[in-house]
N, C-alpha and C positions, 0 to 999 in steps of 0.2 A: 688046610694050610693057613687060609685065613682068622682061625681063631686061634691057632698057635702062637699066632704074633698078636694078636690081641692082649691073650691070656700071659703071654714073656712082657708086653707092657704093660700088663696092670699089675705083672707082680713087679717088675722095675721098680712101677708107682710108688706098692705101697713101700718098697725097703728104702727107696728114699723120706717116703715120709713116716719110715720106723726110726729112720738115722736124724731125720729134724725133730722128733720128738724127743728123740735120747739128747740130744744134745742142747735140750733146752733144760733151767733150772727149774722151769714152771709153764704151766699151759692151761687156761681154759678154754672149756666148753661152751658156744651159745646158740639162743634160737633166734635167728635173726627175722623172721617170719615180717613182712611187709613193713620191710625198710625202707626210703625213700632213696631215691640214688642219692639226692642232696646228703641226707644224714648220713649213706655208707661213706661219699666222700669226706666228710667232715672225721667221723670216725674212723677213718685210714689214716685222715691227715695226724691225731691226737695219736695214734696208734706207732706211726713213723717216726713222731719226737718223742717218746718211751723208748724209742728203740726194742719196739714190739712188731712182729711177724704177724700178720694176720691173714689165713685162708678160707677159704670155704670149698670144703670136701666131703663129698659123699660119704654116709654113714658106714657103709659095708668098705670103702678104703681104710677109714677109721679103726672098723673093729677088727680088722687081719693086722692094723698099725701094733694095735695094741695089745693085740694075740702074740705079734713078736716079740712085744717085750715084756709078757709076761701081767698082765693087765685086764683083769675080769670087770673092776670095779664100772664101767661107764654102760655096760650091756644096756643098762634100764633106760637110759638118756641119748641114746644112738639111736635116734627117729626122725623124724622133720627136717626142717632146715637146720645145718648144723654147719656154724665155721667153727675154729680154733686159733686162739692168741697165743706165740710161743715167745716169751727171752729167752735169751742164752746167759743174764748176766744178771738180772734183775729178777728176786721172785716174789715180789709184791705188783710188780708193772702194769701186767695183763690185768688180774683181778683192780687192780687199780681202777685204770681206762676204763675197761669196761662195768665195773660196779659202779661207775659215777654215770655212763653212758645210761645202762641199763636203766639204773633210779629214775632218771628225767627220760625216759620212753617205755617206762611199765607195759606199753597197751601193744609194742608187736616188737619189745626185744627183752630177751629173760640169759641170766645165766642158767647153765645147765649143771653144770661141776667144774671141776678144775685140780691140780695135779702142782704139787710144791716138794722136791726133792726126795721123791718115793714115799710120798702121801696124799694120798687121793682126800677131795675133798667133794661133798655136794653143795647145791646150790648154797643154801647155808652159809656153809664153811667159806666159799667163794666170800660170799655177801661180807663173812668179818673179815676176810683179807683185806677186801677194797676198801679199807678204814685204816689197814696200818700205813703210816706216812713212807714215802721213799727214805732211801737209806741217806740220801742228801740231810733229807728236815732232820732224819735222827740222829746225824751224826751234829748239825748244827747244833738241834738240842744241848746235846751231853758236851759240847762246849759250851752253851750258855752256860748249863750249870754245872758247869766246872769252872768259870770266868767267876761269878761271885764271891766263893770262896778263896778262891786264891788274890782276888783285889784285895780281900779286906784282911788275909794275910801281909800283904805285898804292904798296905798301908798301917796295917801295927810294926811292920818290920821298921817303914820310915821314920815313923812317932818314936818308936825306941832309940833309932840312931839321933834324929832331930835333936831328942831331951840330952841323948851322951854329949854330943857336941855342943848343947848351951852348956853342959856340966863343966866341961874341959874348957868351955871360953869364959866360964865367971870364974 
């Protein structure tokens, strides 16, 4: 009896954590292997202003997660200590966060793979995520430079009227 209800909550578990995986745009994988509380604290907090989920869940919840939705690619990387970063809105966030985290603590935190709108990615892959800027800088960007072009538009348009109007007053 008692493993009945075991076995009905840890399938509960995993189909909720098949329904937060689905419903994210993007997810990595890491090994967080002898984090400091200090550093997990800090990296929750950077984690929370991304508006990034972050858990740490046993690998075998993991790989039935991933079984449900159809998901072979992470078998090889489903060992050790393994948490997961999930948005729901953002698919540069996680690899973000944590490819800046990971960089400055090489020596007990690694990406493992990570997952961007039904593309699996390994470490690697991860690694060039966490280099594209948020959708913020790029959307700033491409109004910068869309601002130069249209100023120096905007200021032949005036020089042309300026010259009409000295014509019309001499």
């Amino acid at each position: 009896m008692a493993s009945e209800k075991i076995l009905e909550s840890k399938k509960a578990k995993v189909a909720a954590l098949t329904e937060m995986l689905q419903d994210s745009v993007s997810f990595v994988l890491v090994d967080y292997k002898g984090i400091s509380v200090e550093d997990d604290t800090k990296l929750r907090k950077e984690l929370r202003e991304a508006g990034v989920h972050y858990v740490v869940e046993k690998n075998s919840m993991l790989r039935f997660a991933f079984k449900n939705m159809g998901i072979d690619a992470f078998d090889e990387v489903l060992h050790g200590t393994t948490a997961v970063a999930l948005s729901k809105d953002d698919q540069t966030a996680p690899a973000r966060v944590l490819g800046k985290f990971a960089a400055d603590h090489e020596d007990f935190f690694n990406l493992k793979a990570g997952y961007v709108e039904g593309v699996a990615y390994d470490a690697s892959g991860v690694e060039k995520l966490s280099k594209i800027p948020s959708k913020e800088v790029l959307l700033a960007q491409l109004v910068g430079s869309l601002q130069g072009p249209i100023q120096k538009l905007a200021a032949t348009l005036q020089a042309v009227v300026d010259s009409k109007s000295e014509d019309t007053a001499a």
